[in-house]
C-alpha positions in Angstrom: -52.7 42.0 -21.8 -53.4 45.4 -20.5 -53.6 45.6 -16.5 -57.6 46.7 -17.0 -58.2 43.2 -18.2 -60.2 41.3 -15.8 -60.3 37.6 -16.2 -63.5 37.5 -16.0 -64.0 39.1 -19.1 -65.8 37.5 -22.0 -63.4 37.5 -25.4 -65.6 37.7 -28.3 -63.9 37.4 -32.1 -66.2 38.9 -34.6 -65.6 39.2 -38.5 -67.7 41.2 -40.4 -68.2 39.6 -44.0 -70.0 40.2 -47.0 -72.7 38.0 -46.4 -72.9 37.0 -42.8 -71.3 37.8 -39.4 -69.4 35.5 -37.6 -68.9 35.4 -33.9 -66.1 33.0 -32.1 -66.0 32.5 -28.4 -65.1 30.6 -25.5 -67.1 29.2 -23.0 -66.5 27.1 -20.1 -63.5 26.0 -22.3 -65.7 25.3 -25.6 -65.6 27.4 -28.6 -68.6 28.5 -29.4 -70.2 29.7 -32.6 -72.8 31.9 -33.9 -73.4 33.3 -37.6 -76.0 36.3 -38.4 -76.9 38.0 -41.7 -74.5 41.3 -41.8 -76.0 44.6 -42.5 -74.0 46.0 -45.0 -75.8 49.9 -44.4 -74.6 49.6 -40.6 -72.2 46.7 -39.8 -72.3 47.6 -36.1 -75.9 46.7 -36.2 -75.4 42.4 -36.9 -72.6 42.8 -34.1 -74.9 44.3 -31.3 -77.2 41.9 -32.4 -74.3 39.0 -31.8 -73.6 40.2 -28.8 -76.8 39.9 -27.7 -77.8 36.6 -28.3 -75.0 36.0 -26.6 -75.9 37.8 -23.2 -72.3 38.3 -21.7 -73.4 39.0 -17.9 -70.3 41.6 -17.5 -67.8 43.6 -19.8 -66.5 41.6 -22.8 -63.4 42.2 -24.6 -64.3 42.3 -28.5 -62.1 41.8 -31.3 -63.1 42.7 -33.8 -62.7 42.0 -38.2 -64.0 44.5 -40.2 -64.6 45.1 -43.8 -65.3 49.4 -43.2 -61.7 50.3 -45.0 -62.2 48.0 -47.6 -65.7 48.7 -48.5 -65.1 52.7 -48.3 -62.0 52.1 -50.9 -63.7 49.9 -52.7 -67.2 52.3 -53.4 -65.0 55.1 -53.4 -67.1 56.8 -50.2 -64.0 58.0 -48.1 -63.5 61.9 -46.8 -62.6 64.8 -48.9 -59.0 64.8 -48.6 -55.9 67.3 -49.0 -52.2 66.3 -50.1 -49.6 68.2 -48.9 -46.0 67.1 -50.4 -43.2 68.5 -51.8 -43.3 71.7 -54.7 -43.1 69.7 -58.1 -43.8 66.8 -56.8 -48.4 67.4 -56.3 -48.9 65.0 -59.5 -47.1 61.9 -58.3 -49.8 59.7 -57.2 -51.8 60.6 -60.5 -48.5 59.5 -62.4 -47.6 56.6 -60.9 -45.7 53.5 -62.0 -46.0 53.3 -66.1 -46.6 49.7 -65.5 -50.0 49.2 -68.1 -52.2 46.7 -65.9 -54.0 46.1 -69.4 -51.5 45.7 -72.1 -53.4 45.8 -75.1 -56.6 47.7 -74.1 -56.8 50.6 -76.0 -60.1 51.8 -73.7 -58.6 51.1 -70.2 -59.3 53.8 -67.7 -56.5 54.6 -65.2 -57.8 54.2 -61.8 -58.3 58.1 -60.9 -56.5 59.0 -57.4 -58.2 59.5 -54.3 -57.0 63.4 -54.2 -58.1 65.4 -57.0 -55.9 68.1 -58.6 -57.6 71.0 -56.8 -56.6 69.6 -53.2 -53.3 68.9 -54.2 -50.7 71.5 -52.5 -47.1 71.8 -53.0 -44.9 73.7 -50.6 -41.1 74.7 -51.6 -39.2 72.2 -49.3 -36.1 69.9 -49.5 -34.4 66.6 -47.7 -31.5 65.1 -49.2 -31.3 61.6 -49.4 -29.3 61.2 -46.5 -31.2 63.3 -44.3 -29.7 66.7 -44.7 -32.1 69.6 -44.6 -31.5 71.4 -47.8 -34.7 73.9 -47.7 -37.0 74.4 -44.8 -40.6 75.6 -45.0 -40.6 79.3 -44.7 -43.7 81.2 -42.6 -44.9 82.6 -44.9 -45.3 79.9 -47.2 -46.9 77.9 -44.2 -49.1 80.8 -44.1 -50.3 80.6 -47.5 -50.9 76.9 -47.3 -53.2 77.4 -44.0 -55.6 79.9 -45.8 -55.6 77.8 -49.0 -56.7 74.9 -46.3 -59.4 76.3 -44.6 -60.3 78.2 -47.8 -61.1 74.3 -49.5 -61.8 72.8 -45.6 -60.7 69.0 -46.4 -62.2 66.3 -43.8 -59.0 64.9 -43.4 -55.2 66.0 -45.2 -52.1 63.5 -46.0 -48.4 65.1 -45.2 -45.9 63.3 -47.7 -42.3 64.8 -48.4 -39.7 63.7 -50.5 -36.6 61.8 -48.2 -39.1 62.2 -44.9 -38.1 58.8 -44.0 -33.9 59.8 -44.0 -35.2 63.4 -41.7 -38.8 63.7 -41.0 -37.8 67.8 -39.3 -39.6 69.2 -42.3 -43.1 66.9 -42.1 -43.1 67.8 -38.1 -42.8 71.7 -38.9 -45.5 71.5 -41.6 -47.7 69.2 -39.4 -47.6 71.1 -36.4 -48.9 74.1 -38.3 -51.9 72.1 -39.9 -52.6 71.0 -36.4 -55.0 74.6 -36.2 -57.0 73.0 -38.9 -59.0 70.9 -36.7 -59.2 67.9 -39.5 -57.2 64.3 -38.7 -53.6 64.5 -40.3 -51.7 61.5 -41.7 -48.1 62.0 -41.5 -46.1 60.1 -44.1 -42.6 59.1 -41.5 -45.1 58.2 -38.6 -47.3 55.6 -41.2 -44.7 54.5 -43.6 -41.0 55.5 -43.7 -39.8 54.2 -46.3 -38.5 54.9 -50.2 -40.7 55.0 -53.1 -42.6 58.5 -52.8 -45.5 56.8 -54.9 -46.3 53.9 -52.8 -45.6 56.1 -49.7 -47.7 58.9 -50.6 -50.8 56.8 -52.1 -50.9 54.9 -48.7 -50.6 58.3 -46.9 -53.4 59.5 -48.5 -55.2 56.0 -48.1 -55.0 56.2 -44.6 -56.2 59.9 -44.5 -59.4 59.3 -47.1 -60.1 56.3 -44.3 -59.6 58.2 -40.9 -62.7 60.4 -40.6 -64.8 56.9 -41.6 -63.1 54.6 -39.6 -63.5 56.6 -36.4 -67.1 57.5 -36.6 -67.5 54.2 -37.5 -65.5 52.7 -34.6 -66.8 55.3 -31.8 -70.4 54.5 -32.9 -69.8 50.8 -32.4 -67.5 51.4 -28.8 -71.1 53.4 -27.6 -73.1 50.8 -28.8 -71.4 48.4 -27.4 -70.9 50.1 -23.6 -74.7 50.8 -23.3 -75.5 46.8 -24.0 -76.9 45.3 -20.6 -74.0 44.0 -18.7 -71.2 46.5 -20.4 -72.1 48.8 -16.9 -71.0 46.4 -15.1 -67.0 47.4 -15.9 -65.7 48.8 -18.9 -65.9 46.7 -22.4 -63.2 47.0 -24.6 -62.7 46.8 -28.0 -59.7 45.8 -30.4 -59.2 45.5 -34.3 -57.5 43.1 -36.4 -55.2 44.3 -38.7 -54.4 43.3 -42.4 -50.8 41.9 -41.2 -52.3 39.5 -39.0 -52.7 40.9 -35.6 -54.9 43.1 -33.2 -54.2 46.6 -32.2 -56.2 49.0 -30.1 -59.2 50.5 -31.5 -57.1 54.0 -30.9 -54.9 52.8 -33.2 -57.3 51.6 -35.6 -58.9 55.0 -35.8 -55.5 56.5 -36.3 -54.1 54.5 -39.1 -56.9 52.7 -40.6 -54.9 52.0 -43.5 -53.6 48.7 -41.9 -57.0 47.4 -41.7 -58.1 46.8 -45.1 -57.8 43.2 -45.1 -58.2 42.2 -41.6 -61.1 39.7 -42.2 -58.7 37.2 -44.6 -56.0 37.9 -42.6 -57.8 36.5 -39.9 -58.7 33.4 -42.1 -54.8 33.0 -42.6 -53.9 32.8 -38.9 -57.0 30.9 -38.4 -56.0 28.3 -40.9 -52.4 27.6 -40.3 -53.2 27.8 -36.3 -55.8 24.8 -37.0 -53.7 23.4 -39.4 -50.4 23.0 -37.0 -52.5 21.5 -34.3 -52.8 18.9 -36.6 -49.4 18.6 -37.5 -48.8 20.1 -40.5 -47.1 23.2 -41.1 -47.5 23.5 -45.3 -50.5 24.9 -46.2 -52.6 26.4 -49.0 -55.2 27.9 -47.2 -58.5 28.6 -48.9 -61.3 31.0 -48.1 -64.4 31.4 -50.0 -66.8 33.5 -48.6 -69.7 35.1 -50.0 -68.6 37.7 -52.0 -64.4 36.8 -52.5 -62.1 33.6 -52.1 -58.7 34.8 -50.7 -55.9 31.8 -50.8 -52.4 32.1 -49.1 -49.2 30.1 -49.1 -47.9 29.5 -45.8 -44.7 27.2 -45.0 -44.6 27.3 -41.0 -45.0 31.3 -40.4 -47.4 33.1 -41.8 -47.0 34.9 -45.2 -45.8 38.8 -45.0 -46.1 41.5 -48.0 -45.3 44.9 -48.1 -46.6 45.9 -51.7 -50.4 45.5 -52.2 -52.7 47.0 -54.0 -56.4 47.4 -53.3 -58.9 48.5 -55.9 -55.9 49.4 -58.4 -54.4 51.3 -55.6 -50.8 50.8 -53.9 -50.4 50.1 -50.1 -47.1 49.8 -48.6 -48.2 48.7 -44.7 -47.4 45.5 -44.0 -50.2 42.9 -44.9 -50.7 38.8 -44.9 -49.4 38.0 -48.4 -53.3 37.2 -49.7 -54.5 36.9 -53.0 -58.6 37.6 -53.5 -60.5 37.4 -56.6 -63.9 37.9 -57.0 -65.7 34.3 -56.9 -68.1 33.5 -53.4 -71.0 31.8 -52.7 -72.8 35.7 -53.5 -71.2 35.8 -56.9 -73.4 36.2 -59.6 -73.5 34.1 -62.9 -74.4 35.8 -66.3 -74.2 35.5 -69.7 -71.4 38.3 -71.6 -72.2 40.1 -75.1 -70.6 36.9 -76.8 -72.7 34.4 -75.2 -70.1 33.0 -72.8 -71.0 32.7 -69.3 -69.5 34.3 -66.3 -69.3 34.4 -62.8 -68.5 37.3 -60.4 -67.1 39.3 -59.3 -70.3 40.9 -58.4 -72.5 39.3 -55.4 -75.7 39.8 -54.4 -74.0 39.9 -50.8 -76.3 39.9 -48.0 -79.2 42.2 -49.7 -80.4 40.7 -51.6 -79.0 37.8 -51.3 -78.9 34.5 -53.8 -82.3 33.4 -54.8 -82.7 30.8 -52.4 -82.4 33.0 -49.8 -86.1 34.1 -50.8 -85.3 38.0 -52.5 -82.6 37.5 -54.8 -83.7 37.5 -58.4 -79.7 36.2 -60.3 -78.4 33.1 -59.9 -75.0 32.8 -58.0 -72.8 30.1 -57.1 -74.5 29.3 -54.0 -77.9 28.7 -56.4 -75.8 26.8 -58.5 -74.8 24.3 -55.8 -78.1 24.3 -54.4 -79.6 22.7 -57.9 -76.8 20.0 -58.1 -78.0 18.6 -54.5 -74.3 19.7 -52.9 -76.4 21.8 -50.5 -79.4 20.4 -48.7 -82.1 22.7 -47.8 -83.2 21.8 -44.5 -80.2 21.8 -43.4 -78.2 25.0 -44.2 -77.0 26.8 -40.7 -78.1 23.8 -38.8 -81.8 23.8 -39.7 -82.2 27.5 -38.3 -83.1 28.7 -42.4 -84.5 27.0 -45.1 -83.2 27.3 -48.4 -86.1 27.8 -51.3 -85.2 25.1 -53.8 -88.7 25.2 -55.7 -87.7 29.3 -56.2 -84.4 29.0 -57.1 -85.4 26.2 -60.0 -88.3 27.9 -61.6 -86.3 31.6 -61.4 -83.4 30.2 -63.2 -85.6 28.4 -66.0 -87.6 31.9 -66.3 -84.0 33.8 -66.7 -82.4 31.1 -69.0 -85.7 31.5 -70.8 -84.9 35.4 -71.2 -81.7 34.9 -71.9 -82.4 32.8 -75.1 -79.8 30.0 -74.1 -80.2 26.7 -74.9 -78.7 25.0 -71.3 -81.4 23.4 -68.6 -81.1 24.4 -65.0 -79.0 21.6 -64.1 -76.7 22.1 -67.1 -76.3 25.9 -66.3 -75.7 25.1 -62.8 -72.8 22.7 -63.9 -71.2 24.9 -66.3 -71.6 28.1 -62.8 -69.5 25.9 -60.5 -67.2 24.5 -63.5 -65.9 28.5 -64.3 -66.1 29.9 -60.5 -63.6 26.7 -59.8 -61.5 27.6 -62.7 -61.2 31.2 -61.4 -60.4 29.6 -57.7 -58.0 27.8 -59.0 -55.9 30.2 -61.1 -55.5 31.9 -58.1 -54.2 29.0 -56.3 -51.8 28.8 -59.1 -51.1 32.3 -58.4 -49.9 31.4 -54.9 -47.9 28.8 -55.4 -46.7 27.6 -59.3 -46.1 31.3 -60.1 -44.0 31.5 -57.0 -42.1 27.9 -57.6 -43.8 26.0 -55.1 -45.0 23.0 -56.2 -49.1 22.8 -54.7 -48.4 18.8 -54.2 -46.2 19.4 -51.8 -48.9 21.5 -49.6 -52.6 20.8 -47.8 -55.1 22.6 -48.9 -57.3 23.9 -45.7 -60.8 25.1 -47.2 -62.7 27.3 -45.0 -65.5 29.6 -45.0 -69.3 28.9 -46.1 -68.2 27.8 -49.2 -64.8 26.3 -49.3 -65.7 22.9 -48.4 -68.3 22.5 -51.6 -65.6 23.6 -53.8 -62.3 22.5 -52.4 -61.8 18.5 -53.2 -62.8 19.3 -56.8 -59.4 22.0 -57.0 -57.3 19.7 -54.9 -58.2 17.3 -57.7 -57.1 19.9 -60.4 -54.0 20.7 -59.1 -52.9 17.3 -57.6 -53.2 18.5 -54.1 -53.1 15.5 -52.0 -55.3 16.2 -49.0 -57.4 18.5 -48.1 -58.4 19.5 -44.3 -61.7 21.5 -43.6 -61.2 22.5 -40.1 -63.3 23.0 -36.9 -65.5 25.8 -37.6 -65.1 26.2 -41.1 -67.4 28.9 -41.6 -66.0 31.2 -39.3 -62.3 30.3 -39.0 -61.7 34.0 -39.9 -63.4 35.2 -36.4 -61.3 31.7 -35.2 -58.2 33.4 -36.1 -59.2 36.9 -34.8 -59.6 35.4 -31.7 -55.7 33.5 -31.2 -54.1 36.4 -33.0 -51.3 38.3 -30.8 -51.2 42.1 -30.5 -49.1 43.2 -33.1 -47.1 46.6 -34.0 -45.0 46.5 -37.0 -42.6 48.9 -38.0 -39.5 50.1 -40.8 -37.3 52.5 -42.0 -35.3 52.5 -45.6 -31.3 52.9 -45.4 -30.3 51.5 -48.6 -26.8 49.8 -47.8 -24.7 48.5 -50.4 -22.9 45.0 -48.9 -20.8 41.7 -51.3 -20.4 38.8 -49.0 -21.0 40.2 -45.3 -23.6 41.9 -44.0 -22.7 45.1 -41.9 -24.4 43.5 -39.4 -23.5 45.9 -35.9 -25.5 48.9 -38.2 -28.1 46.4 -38.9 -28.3 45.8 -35.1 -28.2 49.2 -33.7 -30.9 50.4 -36.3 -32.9 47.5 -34.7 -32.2 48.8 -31.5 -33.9 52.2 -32.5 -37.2 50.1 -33.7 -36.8 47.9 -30.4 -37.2 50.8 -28.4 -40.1 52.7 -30.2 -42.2 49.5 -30.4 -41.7 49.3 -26.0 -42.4 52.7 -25.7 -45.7 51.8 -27.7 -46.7 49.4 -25.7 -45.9 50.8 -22.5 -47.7 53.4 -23.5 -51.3 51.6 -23.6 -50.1 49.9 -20.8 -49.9 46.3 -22.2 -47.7 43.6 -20.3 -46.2 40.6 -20.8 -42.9 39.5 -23.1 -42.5 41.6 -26.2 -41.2 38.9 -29.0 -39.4 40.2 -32.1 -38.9 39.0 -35.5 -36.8 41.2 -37.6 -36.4 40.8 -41.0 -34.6 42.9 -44.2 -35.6 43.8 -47.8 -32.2 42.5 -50.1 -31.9 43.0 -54.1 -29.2 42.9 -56.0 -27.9 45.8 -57.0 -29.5 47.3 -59.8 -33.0 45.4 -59.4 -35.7 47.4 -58.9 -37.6 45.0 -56.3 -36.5 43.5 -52.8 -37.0 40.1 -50.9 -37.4 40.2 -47.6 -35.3 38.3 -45.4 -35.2 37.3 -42.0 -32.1 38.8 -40.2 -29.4 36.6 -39.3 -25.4 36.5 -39.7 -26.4 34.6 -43.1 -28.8 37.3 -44.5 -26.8 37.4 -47.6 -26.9 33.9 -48.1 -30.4 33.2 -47.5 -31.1 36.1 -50.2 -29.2 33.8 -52.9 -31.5 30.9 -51.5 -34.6 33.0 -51.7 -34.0 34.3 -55.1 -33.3 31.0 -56.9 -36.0 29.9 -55.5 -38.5 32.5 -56.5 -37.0 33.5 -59.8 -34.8 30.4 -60.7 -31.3 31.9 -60.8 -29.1 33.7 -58.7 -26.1 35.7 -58.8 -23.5 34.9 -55.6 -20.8 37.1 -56.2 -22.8 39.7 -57.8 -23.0 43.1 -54.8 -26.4 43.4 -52.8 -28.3 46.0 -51.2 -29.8 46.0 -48.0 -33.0 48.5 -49.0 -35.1 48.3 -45.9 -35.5 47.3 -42.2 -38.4 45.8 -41.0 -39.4 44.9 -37.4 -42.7 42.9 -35.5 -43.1 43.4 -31.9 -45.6 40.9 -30.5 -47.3 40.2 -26.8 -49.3 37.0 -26.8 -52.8 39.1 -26.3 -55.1 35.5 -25.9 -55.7 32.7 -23.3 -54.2 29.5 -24.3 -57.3 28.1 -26.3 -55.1 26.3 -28.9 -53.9 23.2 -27.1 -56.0 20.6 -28.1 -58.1 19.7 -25.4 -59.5 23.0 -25.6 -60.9 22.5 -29.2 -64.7 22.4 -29.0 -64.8 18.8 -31.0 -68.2 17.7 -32.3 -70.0 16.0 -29.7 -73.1 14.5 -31.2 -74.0 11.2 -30.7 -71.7 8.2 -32.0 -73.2 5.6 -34.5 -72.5 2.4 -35.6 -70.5 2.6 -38.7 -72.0 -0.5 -40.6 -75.8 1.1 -39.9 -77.2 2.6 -43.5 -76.0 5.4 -44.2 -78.6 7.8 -46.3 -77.6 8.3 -50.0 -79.3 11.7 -52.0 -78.4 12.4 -55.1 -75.6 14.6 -56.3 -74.4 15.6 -60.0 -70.8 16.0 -60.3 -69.5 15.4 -63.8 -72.3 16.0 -65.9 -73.7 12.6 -64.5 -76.3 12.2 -61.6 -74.5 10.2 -58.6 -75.5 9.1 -55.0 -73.6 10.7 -52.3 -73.7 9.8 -48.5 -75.3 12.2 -46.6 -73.1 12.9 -42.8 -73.4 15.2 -40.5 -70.7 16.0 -39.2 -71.1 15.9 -35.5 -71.9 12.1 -35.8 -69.0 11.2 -37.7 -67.0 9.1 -35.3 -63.8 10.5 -35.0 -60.6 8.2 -36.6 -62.9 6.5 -38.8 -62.4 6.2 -42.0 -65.3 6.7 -44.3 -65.4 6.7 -48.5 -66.8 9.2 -51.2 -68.9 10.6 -52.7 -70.1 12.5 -49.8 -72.0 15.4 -48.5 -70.8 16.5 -45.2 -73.3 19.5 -43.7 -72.5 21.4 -40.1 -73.7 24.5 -38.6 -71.5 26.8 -40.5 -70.6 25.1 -43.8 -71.0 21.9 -46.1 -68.3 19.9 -48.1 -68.0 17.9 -50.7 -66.2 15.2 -51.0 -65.2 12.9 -54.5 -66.1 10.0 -55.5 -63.4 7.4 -54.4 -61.9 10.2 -51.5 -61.4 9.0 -48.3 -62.4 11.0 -45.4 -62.4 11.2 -41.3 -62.0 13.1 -38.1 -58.8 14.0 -36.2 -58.6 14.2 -32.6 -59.2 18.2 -32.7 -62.2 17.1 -35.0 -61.0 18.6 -37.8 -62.0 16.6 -41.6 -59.3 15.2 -43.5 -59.9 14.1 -46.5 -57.3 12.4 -49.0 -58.2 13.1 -53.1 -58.9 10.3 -55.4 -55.4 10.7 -56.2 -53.3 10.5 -52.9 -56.2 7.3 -52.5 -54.5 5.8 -55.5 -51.4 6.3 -54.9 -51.9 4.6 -51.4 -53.6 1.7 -53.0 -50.4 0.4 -55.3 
């Protein structure tokens, strides 16, 4: 890491979520754990509080998930910002694709851009597609845009031209003028040079709307943080996880916030396969359900990269984790639509107010839901440290069903909750994997978060998945992650080269040369140090097709297209011409101590029991019918010993579920394993 880095330093992983905040650490070479109640008005708030609990007696090195971008997109509470782009071209993000996202509502509302019309400025300049200047800014239109400018003062302004990526001349003459403006520019070549004005420019203008919140947010939380007792002692630092799965300085965070939308699941991606490949297996679903969203990924060996994502109906062309979220948590609140069909999500009561056991929330969610059918035990939700209100959450739900008119009990309407949620969950499973022609049996499904384990033998069931592995720390794998993720800088560049069998591949290497050399100059200039690893990679289509694959970059690329496309799409075409649409590169410096072999693993440690003593049995409804379930916990499971279903497993940080007629144990890292009735069957003939 960085030369300032003593090693004395305290690394703290923190993920902000919609319900709680989770901490990872290590100490004395344990992991530790702690989970607090976020505070949605001021997130910075639950992590000073984490921090001290945690009473670090020097500087600490935090690392840090946040939710900020998201949140801002998603309530629409970003800065007042300005697009400046090509003349003729002001209207492009309000266009967009003509792609309908609902095909036969006549009443659908296109989702309104983040720039209105009046901020929307088009200056007469030209690039050609290869980079020729054709028109240049004049000064006196430059002129004219600075006093329309500070005549509308915008908190923040996007710079987006046409062919910026092929010559970016024009976007650095226009920038440097804006520069007198005093606001935070985004520049469209230094964020994302690439094709595709659309994408480009509504990311552009993503990452402007977020920069004026993301660095108040940021510097308020670096102050906060310094004047904690023990911060005086040297100089706490403070990084950010980004959305494709690794940290970056908080500098850069504040700079291009766009690439943090999504760091908390991305953190549960790296969090889950890391765990998972410990444990030796390297094909995985991974499954994160939270308290406001369950985000699944498909990961076979490295972890999934996209490039087009959308968030809140709005495209984003940074790289990201390929994650799929819909809107089912534990917060996710159940209710009854105009035709008497009940529904769950996608709105939570979060952490404020909460679900109704929590003791303020008035609507019954999931995590209600599972309360009623005995999968979660009162006295024993965060390890004892708060109670869940069983008696409230019974008598509220018969007062609403009441209201409501229906004709369902509690424990009927607590069934039919978790019976849709899971069939939500599990389309988007299907989403994942079927949709993309992977076959789900063929995978482990690693559930994580507060609720994954309650929720995820009964989809491994659906979907004939045969095991299921709930790791160490389920309920914050995502800060897990956080904390083993490298520092990461990823960049690109469009050139659009048309190629049959061979791959041009000496102008593939020296355009890799020019990325190669901008990501050391990156580093060395934040003074990191230690190996820079690469991965490079290229977007291939046939030509004609209007979408890519990416690729990673060998002497076969062309090849491992036709491999990639039969397998996504079913067919391919071999002696049909390609193009090679755009670069990508991933710099990397291993940023973490080695925490991942496996004697550093904080396993359970609780005391060991006799497996023949009683076990006690509570009672559990799980198919419309009333069963009796062993009740664990899990630190006194002994580890490598089988046990049976049904089963409620509770920890610190989560509870699980398991089937009747599922088998169950620990592995040596003390992650649970547990094989479905069906894998169990199979291993019986």
């Amino acid at each position: 890491m960085s030369p300032r880095k003593q090693k004395s330093e305290l690394r703290i992983a923190i993920d902000t979520g919609g319900t709680f905040t989770d901490c990872v650490w290590v100490e004395r070479g344990l992991i530790r754990m702690m989970k607090v109640f976020s505070t949605p008005a001021d997130p910075s708030q639950a992590i000073v509080e984490v921090l001290k609990k945690i009473s670090a007696s020097g500087p600490v090195t935090v690392l840090h998930g946040t939710t900020v971008g998201t949140n801002t997109i998603l309530q629409r509470k970003g800065a007042r910002v300005a697009l400046v782009t090509t003349a003729g071209f002001e209207d492009a993000i309000e266009i967009g694709r003509q792609a309908r996202p609902k095909l036969y509502d006549f009443f659908f509302d296109r989702v309104e851009p983040l720039v209105p019309a009046d901020l929307r400025f088009g200056i007469e300049e030209r690039t050609a597609s290869d980079g020729e200047i054709l028109q240049a800014p004049t000064r006196k239109d430059l002129q004219a845009l600075l006093a329309n400018l500070r005549r509308k003062r915008p908190e923040a302004i996007a710079v987006s031209f046409l062919f910026s990526f092929a010559n970016p001349k024009n976007e650095l003459a226009v920038a440097d003028a804006l520069s007198s403006v005093g606001v935070p520019l985004s520049i469209s070549h230094q964020i994302l040079p690439e094709f595709r004005e659309y994408e480009r420019t509504s990311t552009v203008v993503m990452n402007a709307y977020l920069q004026p919140v993301m660095q108040k947010y940021l510097e308020k939380l670096a102050q906060r943080v310094q004047r904690l007792p023990g911060s005086r002692a040297g100089k706490s630092s403070i990084f950010v996880m980004q959305s494709s799965g690794g940290i970056t300085t908080l500098t850069s965070a504040a700079s291009q916030p766009v690439r943090t939308i999504l760091s908390g699941p991305a953190g549960g991606v790296v969090g889950a396969s890391a765990m998972a490949r410990l444990s030796g297996v390297e094909r995985i679903i991974s499954f994160d359900m939270g308290g406001t969203s369950t985000d699944v990924s498909l990961v076979k060996g490295e972890v999934p990269l996209g490039t087009q994502s959308a968030i809140a109906g709005l495209p984003v062309g940074v790289p990201m984790l390929d994650i799929h979220t819909v809107g089912a948590g534990g917060g996710s609140i159940a209710r009854f639509d105009a035709a008497g069909a009940l529904r769950v999500g996608p709105e939570s009561a979060g952490a404020d107010p909460g679900p109704i056991c929590y003791g303020r929330g008035t609507q019954p969610t999931v995590t209600d839901a599972n309360l009623l059918l005995g999968r979660l035990q009162p006295n024993r939700f965060l390890g004892g440290d708060f109670v869940l209100d069983l008696e409230r959450t019974h008598r509220t739900i018969a007062q609403w069903l009441k209201k409501q008119h229906s004709a369902l009990n509690v424990e009927q309407f607590a069934a039919g909750v978790i019976r849709v949620v899971n069939a939500t969950m599990e389309k988007a499973i299907r989403v994942v994997s079927i949709e993309r022609g992977h076959d789900p049996r063929d995978f482990t499904l690693v559930a994580f978060g507060g609720a994954g384990g309650l929720h995820a033998c009964e989809l491994a069931e659906s979907l004939a998945i045969p095991r299921v592995i709930v790791p160490a720390l389920p309920g914050a794998l995502s800060a897990y992650g956080i904390l083993v993720s490298d520092l990461v800088k990823d960049y690109s560049r469009t050139v659009v080269w048309s190629c049959s069998n061979k791959p041009p591949l000496q102008k593939l290497e020296n355009e890799f040369s020019l990325l190669h050399r901008r990501a050391e100059a990156a580093f060395r200039s934040e003074s990191w140090h230690g190996k820079i690893r690469f991965d490079r990679s290229v977007d291939v289509r046939y030509r004609g097709q209007g979408y890519e694959l990416n690729v990673p970059f060998s002497s076969d690329l062309i090849g491992a297209f036709h491999r990639a496309h039969q397998l996504r799409y079913g067919y391919s075409y071999e002696g049909r011409e390609v193009e090679l649409v755009t670069i990508r590169l991933r710099a990397k410096i291993n940023s973490r101590e080695s925490i991942t072999s496996s004697e550093r693993i904080a396993r359970p440690r609780g005391r060991t029991r006799d497996t023949a003593q009683e076990t006690a049995r509570i009672p559990v409804t799980h198919g419309g019918k009333r069963i009796r379930a062993f009740l664990h916990a899990r630190e006194e499971l002994k580890a490598g010993h089988k046990y049976s279903g049904p089963a409620i497993i509770t920890e610190y940080s989560a509870t699980t579920f398991v089937l009747p007629k599922g088998r169950f144990w620990l592995d040596r890292l003390g992650n649970l394993v547990i094989e479905t009735r069906r894998s169990a069957r199979i291993a019986d003939r």
